[in-house]
Every structure is written in structure tokens, then in C-alpha cells.
C-alpha positions as CSV (number, residue, x, y, z in Angstrom):
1,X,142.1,6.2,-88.4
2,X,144.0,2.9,-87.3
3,X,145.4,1.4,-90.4
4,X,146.1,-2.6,-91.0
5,X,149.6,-3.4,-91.0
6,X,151.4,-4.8,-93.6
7,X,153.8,-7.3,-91.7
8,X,152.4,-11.0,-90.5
9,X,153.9,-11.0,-87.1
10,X,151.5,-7.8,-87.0
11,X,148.8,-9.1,-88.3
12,X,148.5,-12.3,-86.4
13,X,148.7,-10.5,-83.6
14,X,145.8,-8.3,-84.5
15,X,143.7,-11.5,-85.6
16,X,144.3,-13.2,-81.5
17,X,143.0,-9.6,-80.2
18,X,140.5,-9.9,-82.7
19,X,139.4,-13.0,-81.8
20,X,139.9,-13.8,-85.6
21,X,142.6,-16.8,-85.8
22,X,141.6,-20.1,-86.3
23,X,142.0,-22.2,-83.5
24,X,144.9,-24.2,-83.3
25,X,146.9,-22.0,-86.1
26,X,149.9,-20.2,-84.6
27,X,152.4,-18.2,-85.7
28,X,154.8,-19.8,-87.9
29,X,152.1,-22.2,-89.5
30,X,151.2,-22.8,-92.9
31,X,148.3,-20.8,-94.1
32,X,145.4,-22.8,-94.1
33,X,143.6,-23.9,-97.5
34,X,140.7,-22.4,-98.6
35,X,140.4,-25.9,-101.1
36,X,141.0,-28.0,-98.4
37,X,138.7,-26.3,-95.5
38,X,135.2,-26.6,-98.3
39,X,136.7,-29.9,-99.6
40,X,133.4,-31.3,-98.7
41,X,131.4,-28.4,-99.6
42,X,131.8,-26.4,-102.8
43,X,135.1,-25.9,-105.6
44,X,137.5,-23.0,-104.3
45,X,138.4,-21.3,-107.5
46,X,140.6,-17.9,-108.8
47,X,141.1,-16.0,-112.1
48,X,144.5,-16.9,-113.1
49,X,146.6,-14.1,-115.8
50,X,149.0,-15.3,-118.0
51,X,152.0,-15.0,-116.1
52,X,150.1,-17.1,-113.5
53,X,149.3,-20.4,-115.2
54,X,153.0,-20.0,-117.2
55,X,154.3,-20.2,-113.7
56,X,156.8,-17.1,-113.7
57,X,156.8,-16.9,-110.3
58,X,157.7,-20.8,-108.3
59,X,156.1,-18.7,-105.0
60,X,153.0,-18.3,-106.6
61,X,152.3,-21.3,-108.3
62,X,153.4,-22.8,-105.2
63,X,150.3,-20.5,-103.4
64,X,147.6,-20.7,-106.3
65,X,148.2,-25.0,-105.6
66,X,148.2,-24.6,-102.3
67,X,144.4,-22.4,-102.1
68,X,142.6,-23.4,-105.2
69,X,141.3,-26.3,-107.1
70,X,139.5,-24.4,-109.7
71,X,140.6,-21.5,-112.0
72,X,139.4,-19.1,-114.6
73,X,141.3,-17.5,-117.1
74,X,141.0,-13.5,-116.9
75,X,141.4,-13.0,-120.7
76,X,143.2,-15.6,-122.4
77,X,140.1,-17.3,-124.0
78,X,138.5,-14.2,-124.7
79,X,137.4,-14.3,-128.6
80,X,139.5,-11.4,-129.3
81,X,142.8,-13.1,-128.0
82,X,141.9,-16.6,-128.8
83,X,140.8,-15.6,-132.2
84,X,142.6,-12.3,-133.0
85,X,141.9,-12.6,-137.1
86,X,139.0,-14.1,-139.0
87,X,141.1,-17.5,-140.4
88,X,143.1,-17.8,-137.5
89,X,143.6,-19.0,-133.6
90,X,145.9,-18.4,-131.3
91,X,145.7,-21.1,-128.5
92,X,149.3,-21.3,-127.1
93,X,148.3,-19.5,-123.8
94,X,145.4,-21.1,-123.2
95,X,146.5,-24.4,-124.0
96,X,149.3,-23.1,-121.4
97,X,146.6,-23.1,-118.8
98,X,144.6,-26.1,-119.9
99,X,148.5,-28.1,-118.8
100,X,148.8,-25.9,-115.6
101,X,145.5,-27.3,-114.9
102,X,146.2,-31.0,-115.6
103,X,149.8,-30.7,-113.9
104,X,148.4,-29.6,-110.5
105,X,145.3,-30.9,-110.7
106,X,142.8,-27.6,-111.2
107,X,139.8,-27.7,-112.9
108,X,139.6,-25.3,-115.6
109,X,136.5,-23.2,-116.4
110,X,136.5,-21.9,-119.8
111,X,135.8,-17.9,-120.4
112,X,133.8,-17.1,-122.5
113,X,132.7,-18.0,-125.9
114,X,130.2,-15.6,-126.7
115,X,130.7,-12.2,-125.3
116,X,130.1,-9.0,-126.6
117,X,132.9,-7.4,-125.5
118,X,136.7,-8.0,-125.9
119,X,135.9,-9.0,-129.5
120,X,138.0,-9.7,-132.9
121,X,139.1,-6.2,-134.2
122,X,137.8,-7.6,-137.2
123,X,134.1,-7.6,-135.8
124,X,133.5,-4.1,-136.1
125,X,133.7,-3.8,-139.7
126,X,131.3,-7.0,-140.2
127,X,127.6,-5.9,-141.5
128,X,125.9,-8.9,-142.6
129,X,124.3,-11.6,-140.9
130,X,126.0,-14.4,-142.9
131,X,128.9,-13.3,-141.9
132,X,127.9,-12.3,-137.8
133,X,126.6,-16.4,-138.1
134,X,129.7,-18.1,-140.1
135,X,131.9,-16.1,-137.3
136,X,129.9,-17.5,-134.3
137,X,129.6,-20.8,-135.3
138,X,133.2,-21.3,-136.4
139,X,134.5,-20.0,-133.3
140,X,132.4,-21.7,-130.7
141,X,133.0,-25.4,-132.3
142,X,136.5,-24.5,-133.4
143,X,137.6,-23.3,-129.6
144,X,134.9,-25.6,-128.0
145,X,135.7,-28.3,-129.7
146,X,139.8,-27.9,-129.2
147,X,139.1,-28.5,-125.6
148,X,136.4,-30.7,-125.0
149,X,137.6,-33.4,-122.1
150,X,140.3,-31.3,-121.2
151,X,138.5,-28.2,-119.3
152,X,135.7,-28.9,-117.0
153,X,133.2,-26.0,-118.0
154,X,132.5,-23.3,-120.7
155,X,131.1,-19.7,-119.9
156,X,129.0,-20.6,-123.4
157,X,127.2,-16.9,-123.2
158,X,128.6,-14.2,-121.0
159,X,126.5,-10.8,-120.0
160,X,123.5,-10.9,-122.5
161,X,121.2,-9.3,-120.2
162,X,120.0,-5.5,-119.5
163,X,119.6,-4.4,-115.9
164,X,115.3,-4.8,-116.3
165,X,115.9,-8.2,-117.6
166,X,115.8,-7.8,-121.7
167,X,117.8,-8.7,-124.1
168,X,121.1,-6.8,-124.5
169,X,121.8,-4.9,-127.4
170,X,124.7,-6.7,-128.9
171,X,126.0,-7.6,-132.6
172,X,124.6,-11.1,-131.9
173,X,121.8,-9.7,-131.2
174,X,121.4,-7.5,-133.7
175,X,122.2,-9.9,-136.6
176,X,121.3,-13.3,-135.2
177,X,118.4,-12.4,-133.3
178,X,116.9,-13.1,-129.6
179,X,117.8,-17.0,-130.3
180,X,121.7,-17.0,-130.1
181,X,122.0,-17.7,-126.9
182,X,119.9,-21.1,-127.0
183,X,122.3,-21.7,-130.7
184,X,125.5,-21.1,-128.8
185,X,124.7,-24.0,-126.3
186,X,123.4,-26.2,-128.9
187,X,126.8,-25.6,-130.8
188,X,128.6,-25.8,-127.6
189,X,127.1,-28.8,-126.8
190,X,127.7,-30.6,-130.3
191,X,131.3,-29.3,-130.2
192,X,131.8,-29.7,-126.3
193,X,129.4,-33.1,-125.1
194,X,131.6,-34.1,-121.9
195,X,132.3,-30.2,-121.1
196,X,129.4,-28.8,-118.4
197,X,127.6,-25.6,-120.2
198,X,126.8,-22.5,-118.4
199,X,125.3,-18.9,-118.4
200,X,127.4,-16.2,-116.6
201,X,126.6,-12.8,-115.5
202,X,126.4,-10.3,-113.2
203,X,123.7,-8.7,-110.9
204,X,121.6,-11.7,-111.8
205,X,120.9,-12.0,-108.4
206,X,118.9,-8.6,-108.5
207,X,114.8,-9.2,-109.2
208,X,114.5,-7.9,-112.6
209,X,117.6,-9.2,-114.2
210,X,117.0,-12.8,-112.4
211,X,113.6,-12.9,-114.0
212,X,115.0,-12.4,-117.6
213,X,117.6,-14.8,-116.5
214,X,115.3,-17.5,-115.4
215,X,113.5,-17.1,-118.7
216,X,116.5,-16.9,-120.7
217,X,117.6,-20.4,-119.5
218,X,113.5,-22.1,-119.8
219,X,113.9,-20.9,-123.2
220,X,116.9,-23.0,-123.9
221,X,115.6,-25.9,-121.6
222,X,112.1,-26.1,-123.6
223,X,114.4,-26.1,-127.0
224,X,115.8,-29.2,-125.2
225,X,118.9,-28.0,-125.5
226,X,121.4,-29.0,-122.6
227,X,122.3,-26.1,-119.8
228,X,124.1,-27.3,-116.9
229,X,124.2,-24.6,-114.5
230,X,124.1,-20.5,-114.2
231,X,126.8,-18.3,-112.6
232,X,126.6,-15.6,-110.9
233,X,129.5,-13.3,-111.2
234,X,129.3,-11.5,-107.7
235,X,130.7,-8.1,-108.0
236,X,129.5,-6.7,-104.7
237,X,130.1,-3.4,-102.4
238,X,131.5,-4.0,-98.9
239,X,128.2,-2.8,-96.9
240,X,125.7,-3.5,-98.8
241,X,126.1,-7.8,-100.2
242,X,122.5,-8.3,-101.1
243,X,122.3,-11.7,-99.3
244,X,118.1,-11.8,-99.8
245,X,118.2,-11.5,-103.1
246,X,121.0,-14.2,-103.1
247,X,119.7,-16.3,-101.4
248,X,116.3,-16.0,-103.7
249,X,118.7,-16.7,-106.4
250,X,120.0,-19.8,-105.4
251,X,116.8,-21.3,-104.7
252,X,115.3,-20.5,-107.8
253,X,117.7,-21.3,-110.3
254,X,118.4,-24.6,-108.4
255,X,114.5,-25.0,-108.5
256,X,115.0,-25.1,-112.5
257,X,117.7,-28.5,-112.2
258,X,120.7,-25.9,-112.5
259,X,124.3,-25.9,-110.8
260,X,124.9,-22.6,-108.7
261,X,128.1,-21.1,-109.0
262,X,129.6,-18.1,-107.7
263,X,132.2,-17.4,-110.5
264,X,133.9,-14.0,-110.1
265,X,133.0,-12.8,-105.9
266,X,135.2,-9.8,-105.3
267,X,133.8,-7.2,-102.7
268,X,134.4,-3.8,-103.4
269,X,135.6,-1.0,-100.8
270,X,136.0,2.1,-102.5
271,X,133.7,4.7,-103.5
272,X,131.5,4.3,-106.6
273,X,128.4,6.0,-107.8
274,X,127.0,3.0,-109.6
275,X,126.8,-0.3,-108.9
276,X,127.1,-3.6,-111.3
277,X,130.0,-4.6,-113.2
278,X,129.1,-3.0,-116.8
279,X,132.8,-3.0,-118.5
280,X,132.0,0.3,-120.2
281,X,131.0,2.8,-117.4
282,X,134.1,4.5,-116.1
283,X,134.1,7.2,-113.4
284,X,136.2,10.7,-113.2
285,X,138.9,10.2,-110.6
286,X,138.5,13.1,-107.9
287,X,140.8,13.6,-104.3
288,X,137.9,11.3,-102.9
289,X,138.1,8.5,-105.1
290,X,141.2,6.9,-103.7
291,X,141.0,7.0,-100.2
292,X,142.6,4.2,-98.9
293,X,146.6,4.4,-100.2
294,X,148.3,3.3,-97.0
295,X,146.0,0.7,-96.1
296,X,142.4,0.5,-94.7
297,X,140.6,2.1,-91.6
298,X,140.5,-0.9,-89.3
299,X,136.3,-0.5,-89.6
300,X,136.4,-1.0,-93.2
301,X,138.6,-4.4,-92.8
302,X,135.9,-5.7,-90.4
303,X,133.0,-4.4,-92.3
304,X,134.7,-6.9,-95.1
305,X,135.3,-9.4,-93.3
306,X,131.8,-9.7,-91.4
307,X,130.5,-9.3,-95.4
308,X,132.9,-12.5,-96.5
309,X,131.6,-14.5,-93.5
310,X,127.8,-14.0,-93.8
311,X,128.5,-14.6,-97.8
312,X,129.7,-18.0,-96.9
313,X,127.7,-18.5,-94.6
314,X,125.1,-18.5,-97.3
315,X,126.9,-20.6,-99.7
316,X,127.0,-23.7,-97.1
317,X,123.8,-23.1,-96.0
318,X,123.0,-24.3,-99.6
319,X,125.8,-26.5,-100.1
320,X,123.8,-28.8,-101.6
321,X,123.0,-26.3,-105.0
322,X,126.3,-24.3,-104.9
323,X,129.0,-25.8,-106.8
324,X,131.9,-23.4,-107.2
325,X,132.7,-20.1,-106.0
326,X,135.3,-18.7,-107.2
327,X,137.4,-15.6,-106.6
328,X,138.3,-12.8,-109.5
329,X,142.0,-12.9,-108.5
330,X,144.9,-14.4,-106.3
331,X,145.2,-11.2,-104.8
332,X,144.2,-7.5,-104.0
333,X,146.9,-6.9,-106.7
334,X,145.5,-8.5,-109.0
335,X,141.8,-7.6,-108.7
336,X,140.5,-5.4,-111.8
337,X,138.9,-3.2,-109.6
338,X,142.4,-1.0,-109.2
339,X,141.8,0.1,-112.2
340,X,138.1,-0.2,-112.8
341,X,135.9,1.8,-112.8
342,X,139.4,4.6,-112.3
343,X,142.6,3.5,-113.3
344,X,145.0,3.5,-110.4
345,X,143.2,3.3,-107.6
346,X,145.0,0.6,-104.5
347,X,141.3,-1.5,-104.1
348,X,141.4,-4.4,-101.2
349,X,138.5,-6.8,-102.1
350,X,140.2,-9.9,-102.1
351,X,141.0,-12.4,-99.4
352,X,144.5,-12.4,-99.6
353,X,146.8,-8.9,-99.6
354,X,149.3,-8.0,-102.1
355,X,151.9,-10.0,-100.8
356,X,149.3,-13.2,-100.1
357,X,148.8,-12.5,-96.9
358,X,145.2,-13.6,-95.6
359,X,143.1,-10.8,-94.2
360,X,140.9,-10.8,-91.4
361,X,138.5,-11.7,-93.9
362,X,139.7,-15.0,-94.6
363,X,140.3,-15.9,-91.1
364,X,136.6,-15.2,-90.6
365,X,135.6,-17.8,-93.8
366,X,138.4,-20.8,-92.7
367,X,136.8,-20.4,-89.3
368,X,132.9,-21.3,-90.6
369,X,134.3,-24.8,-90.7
370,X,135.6,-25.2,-87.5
């Protein structure tokens, strides 16, 4: 098994015998921009933690500026962090990001209005419908309305499908009934008019759930209520990137007027029985589940990065729909997936290593456009 190396005099090296390094990049170099190679193409955005957009680290900051022009937060704006009690709000962090964005000149994607998960404390004990509606519409034109003109888009409604395409079975469901997600754009777009609305999800890109999706969104078209694009969240498995059924995707949500956006692409190299990014499911950690400690078989790194450059690939080829794709992390340190769906597992699905380094897999994307 030949592992990667961890130094970038090593690594370099590999990418020349690889054929991988862009041409005219040496050793020495800057690190090219992933913002400034699809300047002309598509946003270049990463989920940014707290630490991140409070700028505890100059080195960072100085990379996140460097690579990205959009971000999303990973939790901050979150109802059950943004609005951690029934009368009250707590928008220091993310009005920490929404200034990290102005100062360097990111566009912010809010995340997420309306979510089931990661909810109040104080929602579990609600059991009336009065109360399920005064809680949804406060929140979404009380946080929506805090940052309209200062953040460029709003996850309005996050995860509201089941795998075949039906409705979810959430509290908004429940109480509010199939029509909450066409009320939470209306509110979103009273509250929010110069912010661009969108549906987010995952596997969404798979037949059955896009078919629910692409009703979901002529329901709240026919209610003429604004919608202004659909993300696909792009939680894939190195191997196996279903590029039909995104390409299909792309063509027929842009067939309905809507933006195409890639909003949280990590690929996944580790085992799992199950595939989708359901929050919930969890797996039991065996001597087989971590398998990659030191580093990954060189086969596995180019398996990536052949997935990463037939992914973009895609996305220019339909430039002209795509709008965003953006990356759930800086770095393989960073990505949920080491601890998701087994806590403490070292994942690598990112373009950049634990220490920032780019991968052959990013080499392979910066050299699409050359």
C-alpha cells in the first residue's frame, strides 16, 4: 500500500510524476485559487465554523480569502443557536460572519431557516399548532428580516423530503401541514425581498426524491410565490458520483427558471453501509471502519481525484445553470464526515489536507481551466 505524503516538497513531486501540476506552477509558488481559476464560471464557496469567520487563526483567514468568494455558516444560523429560547436571539456570531463577509468580500449564504433538526430545546415540548405557527413565523421574519441586503441567499427550507419523494415527517409538518414550505418563502420573501431564496437538500439528484423536489418547488411557483433557485447538497462516495442523474438534475431544475447550486460537495472515502446524508443514522465503529489513519492508498487518492475532475467537468459543461458550488469545509479537518456517521474516524474528502495542502484532487480541478 503506497501512502500519500504529508510534506509539499513530497507532494509536488508526486503531482510532476503524476502528470498532475498545473502547468507553469513550480515549487515555491502560491497555491493557485480555486475563486480566481472559475471567476468566469460559477461562485467557489466553503462552510466556514466560528473560529473561522472570528478570524482566530491570521493563516487561515489569509487561505479561506485567498480560495473562496462564497461561504456558508456550518451551524451558526441554525434555529437552535440563533434562537436558543422562545423570546430571544442570539445573533453575535452570525452577525460576526455577515462582517467577515463584507470585510473580504464573500458572499454569505444563509443556513437554514426552517429545518427540522438542530432545533430550540424549547420545541420539543410545544403541542399546538398556534404555537408550531407563532414560532415559525417569528423566527423566519425576525432572522430573515435582520439580514436582508447584507447576505446574498437564505437556505429558506432545508431537508423536507423522504428518500421516494414525500413529504418528510417533521413538526412543521405535522402541525402546519404539507403547505409550510411554500409559507416559509412567502415569509422569507416579505421579510427578505433583495435576499435570493432557495430550497436545499440532499440526494435530490436521485429520481424519486428529484421528482418530489420538482413538485415541491411548481407548488410554490403556481402560489406565485418567489423561489430563486434549488441546491443540491452533494454528499457523495468516492467511486460511485452519480454524474447521470446529476446531470438530469441540472437540466431539469434549470428547465423550471431555477439557479443550480452545488451547496455542500464533499466526497466520501471511507466505508459506509448507507448512502445519503440523513443526520440521524449513525453506524457501529468496527476494526474496518477506519482504515485509512496514516494516510490514503495512492489508488484511493486518484480514484478522488478522477471523481473531482469529471464532477467539474459537469458543472462547466452547464456553466450557464450552475451558480455556486460550494465545499462543506476548508479542509479534510474540518469535514463532518470524521465524525459522521462514526465519531473519530481521519476522513479525506476535501480538496485541501489538514494542513491546506491541495491534493491531487485539486490539481486535477485548477487544471480544467487551463
Amino acid at each position: 500500500m503506497i501512502q500519500i505524503e504529508q510534506t509539499v516538497g513530497t507532494r509536488i513531486a508526486g503531482f510532476i510524476l503524476a502528470g498532475l501540476l498545473l502547468p507553469g506552477v513550480t515549487f515555491g509558488q502560491s497555491i493557485p485559487s480555486l475563486k480566481d481559476t472559475f471567476k468566469n464560471d460559477f461562485g467557489i464557496g466553503t462552510a466556514l465554523n466560528n473560529a473561522q469567520f472570528e478570524e482566530r487563526d491570521p493563516k487561515m483567514t489569509q487561505f479561506i480569502v485567498h480560495q473562496f468568494n462564497m461561504a456558508t455558516p456550518e451551524n451558526s444560523m441554525k434555529s437552535a443557536l440563533i434562537h436558543p429560547t422562545w423570546s430571544n436571539y442570539n445573533f453575535e456570531p452570525s452577525d460576526k460572519l455577515v462582517q467577515f463577509g463584507k470585510k473580504h468580500n464573500i458572499k454569505i449564504n444563509g443556513h437554514t431557516l426552517i429545518w427540522h433538526s438542530q432545533l430550540p430545546p424549547f420545541m420539543r415540548g410545544i403541542r399546538s399548532a398556534d404555537s408550531v405557527r407563532t414560532f415559525f413565523n417569528d423566527h423566519i421574519k425576525t432572522v430573515a428580516g435582520r439580514y436582508d441586503g447584507k447576505i446574498f441567499s437564505w437556505d429558506v427550507v432545508n431537508e423536507a423530503l423522504n428518500e421516494d419523494g414525500t413529504m418528510r415527517k417533521t413538526v412543521f409538518l405535522d402541525y402546519l401541514g404539507e403547505d409550510y414550505v411554500t409559507e416559509a418563502f412567502r415569509l422569507a420573501q416579505q421579510a427578505s425581498p433583495n435576499t435570493e431564496l432557495y430550497y436545499n437538500d440532499y440526494n435530490n439528484e436521485q429520481p424519486a426524491k428529484r421528482a418530489g423536489c420538482l413538485a415541491l418547488i411548481k407548488k410554490i411557483q403556481a402560489a406565485g410565490v418567489r423561489i430563486d433557485g434549488v441546491g443540491i447538497q452533494g454528499h457523495w462516495h468516492v467511486g460511485r458520483v452519480p454524474f447521470k442523474e446529476i446531470e438530469e438534475s441540472i437540466l431539469q431544475y434549470a428547465a423550471l427558471g431555477l439557479q443550480v447550486m452545488f451547496t455542500e460537495v464533499d466526497i466520501e472515502v471511507l466505508p459506509r453501509n448507507f448512502q445519503g446524508a440523513e443526520v440521524s443514522q449513525r453506524m457501529t465503529a468496527n476494526e474496518q471502519s477506519n482504515p485509512y489513519v496514516n494516510g490514503l492508498p495512492d489508488s484511493v487518492q486518484q480514484q478522488l481525484a478522477a471523481d473531482y475532475e469529471a464532477l467539474f467537468k459537469l458543472f462547466l459543461k452547464h456553466k450557464d445553470k450552475v451558480t455556486r458550488v460550494t465545499f462543506w469545509g476548508v479542509n479534510d479537518a474540518q469535514s463532518w464526515l470524521n465524525n459522521w456517521p462514526i465519531r473519530g474516524r481521519t476522513s479525506y474528502p476535501l480538496l485541501f489536507d489538514r494542513n491546506n495542502q491541495p491534493k491531487p484532487a485539486f490539481y486535477r480541478v485548477v487544471a480544467l481551466k487551463k
